[in-house]
C-alpha positions in Angstrom: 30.8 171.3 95.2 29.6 174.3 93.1 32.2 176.3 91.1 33.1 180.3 93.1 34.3 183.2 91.6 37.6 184.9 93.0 39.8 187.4 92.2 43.5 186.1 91.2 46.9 187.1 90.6 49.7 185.6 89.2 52.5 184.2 92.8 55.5 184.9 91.8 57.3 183.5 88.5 55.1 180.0 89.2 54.2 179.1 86.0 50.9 178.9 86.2 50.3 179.3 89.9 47.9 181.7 91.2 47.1 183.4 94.4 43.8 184.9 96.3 43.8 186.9 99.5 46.4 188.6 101.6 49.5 188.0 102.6 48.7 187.2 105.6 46.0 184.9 104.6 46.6 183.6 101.3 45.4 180.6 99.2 47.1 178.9 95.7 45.5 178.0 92.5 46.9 176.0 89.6 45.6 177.0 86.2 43.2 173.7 85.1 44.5 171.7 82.1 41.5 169.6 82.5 38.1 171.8 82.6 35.9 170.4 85.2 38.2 168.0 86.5 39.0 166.8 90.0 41.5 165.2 91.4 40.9 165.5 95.3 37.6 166.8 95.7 40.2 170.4 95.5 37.8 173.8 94.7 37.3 174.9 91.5 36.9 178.9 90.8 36.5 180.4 87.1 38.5 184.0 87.0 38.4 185.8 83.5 37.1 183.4 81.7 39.6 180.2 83.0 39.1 177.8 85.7 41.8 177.2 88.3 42.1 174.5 91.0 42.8 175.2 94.6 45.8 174.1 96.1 45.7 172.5 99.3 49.3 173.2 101.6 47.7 170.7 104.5 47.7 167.6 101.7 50.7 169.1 99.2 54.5 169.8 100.3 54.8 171.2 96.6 52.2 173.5 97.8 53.5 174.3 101.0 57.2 174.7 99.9 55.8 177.5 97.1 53.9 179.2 99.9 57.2 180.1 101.7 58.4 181.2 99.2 61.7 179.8 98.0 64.1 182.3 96.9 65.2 180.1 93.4 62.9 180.1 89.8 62.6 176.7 90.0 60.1 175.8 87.2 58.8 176.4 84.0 56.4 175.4 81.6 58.4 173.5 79.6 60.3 171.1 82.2 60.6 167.5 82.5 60.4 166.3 85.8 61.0 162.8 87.7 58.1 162.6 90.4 59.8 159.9 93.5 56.5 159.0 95.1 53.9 160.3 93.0 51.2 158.3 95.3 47.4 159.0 94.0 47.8 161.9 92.3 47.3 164.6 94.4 50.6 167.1 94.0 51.2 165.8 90.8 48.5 166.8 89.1 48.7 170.6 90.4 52.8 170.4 89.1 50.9 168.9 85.5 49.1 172.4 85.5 52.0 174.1 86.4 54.4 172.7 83.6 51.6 172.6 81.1 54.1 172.3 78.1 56.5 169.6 79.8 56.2 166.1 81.2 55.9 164.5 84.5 57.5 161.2 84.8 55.5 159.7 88.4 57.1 156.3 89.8 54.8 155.2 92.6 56.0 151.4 94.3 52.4 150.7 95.8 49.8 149.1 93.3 46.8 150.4 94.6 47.9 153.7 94.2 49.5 153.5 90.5 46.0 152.7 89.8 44.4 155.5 92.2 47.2 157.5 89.8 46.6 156.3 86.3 42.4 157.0 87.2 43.2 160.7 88.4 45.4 162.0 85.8 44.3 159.3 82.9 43.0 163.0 81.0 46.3 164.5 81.5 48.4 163.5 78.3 51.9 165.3 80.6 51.8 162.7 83.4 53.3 159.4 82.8 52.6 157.0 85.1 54.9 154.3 86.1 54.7 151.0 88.5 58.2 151.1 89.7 60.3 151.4 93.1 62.7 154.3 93.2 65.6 152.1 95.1 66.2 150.6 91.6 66.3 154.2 88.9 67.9 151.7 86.4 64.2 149.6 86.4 62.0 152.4 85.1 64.9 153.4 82.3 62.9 152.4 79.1 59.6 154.5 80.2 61.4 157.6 81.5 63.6 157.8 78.6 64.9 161.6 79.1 67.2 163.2 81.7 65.1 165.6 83.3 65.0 169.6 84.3 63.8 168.2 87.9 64.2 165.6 90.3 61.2 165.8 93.2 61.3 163.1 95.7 58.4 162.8 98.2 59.5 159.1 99.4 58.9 158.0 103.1 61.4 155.6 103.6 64.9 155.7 106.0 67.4 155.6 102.8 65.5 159.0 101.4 68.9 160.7 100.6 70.2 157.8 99.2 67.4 157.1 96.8 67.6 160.9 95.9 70.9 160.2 94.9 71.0 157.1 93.1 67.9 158.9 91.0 69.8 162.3 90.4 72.9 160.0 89.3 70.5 158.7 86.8 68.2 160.8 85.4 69.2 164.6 86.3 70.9 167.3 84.0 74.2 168.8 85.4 73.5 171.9 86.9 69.9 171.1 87.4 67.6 171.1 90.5 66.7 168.2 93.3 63.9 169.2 95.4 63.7 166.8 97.9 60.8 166.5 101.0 62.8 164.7 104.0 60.8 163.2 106.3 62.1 162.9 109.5 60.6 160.1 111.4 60.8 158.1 108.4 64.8 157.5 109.0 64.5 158.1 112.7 61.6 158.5 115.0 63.7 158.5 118.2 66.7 161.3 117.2 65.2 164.7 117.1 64.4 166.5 113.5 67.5 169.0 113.3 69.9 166.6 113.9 68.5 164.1 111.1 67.8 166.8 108.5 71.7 167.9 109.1 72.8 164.2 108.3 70.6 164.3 105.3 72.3 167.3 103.8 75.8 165.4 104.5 75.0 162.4 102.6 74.0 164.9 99.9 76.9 167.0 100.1 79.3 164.6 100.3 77.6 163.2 96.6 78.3 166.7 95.0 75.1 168.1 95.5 75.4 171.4 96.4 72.4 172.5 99.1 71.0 176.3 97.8 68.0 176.5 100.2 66.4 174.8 103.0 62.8 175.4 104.0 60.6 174.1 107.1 57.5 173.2 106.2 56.8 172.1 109.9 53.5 174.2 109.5 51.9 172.2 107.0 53.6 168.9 107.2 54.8 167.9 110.5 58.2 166.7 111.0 59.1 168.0 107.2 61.7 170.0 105.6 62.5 170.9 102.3 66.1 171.1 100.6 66.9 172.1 97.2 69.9 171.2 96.1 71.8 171.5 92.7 73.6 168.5 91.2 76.9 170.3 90.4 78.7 170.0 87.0 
């Protein structure tokens, strides 16, 4: 797949993250740490003189979630973030563009992905992969060896909320941010979405987390919604 030329500007206060097309019609780029390197078979486009990666919305909540624009600055450069279900490498590697001065801790259970992980991103010296499983935060304490600026959780399981916690508990600064992809069929296929995301938020709640935004992704990712919540002080 050949490299394109596009014009870009810079969407919103994304570190990072660029934009083509209208409103109306509008793709994302992340600015490429890696110069001619794939992670997904993704698009690569060269505008004034730098190459950028398209983002795809259909195969990244990150990249759907920025798309609707959440009303919060909720990254920069220089962040440290916990990745819950970092998987092969797809999402992480467009956040590794976007905080191009930080570091990505990505815990991934599965083996077969860690190593689908460690191959994609083995040129990005900001990811740090790790074989671990996020029901256990205390496991992974030796190679994640910061509190972080970010907690994002992307885990399919029915205790997501509860994992979220335990890892916020853990790792997260006071004050800081948890964005966290709930999955609704993943705690309960048979009770309808609305009434499962509204039981996640209360197990968050009642932790101290305070919810700031909530956003449906239902578009992109069926059956999804995000909530960003702030671990209180």
């Amino acid at each position: 797949m050949g490299l394109s030329k596009i014009e870009l500007r810079p969407y919103s206060t994304f570190p990072n993250v660029y934009y083509s097309g209208s409103q109306n019609n509008m793709k994302l780029y992340t600015r490429n740490i890696c110069k001619g390197i794939r992670v997904y078979d993704e698009n690569l486009t060269f505008f004034n003189g730098k190459e950028y990666r398209e983002w795809d919305p259909f195969r990244s909540k990150l990249a759907a979630l920025l798309l609707l624009k959440p009303k919060l600055d909720l990254f920069l450069k220089n962040h440290l973030c916990l990745y819950l279900g970092a998987s092969s490498g797809t999402t992480i590697s467009h956040l590794s563009d976007m905080l191009s001065e930080g570091i990505i801790f990505g815990i991934e259970v599965a083996e077969r992905s860690i190593r689908q992980l460690i191959q994609n991103t083995s040129q990005r010296d900001n990811i740090i992969p790790i074989l671990g499983d996020a029901n256990y935060p205390e496991s992974y304490a030796r190679s994640v060896f910061t509190e972080v600026d970010i907690v994002y959780q992307d885990v399919a399981q029915p205790n997501q909320a509860e994992i979220a916690i335990k890892n916020c508990n853990y790792y997260l600064k006071d004050d800081s941010y948890l964005i966290f992809a709930v999955k609704s069929q993943s705690i309960d296929s048979i009770e309808k979405s609305e009434r499962v995301y509204q039981e996640e938020r209360k197990i968050l709640e009642s932790s101290g987390f305070e919810i700031v935004e909530s956003v449906n992704i239902h578009k992109f990712a069926a059956n999804h919604l995000i909530l960003i919540a702030r671990k209180k002080i």
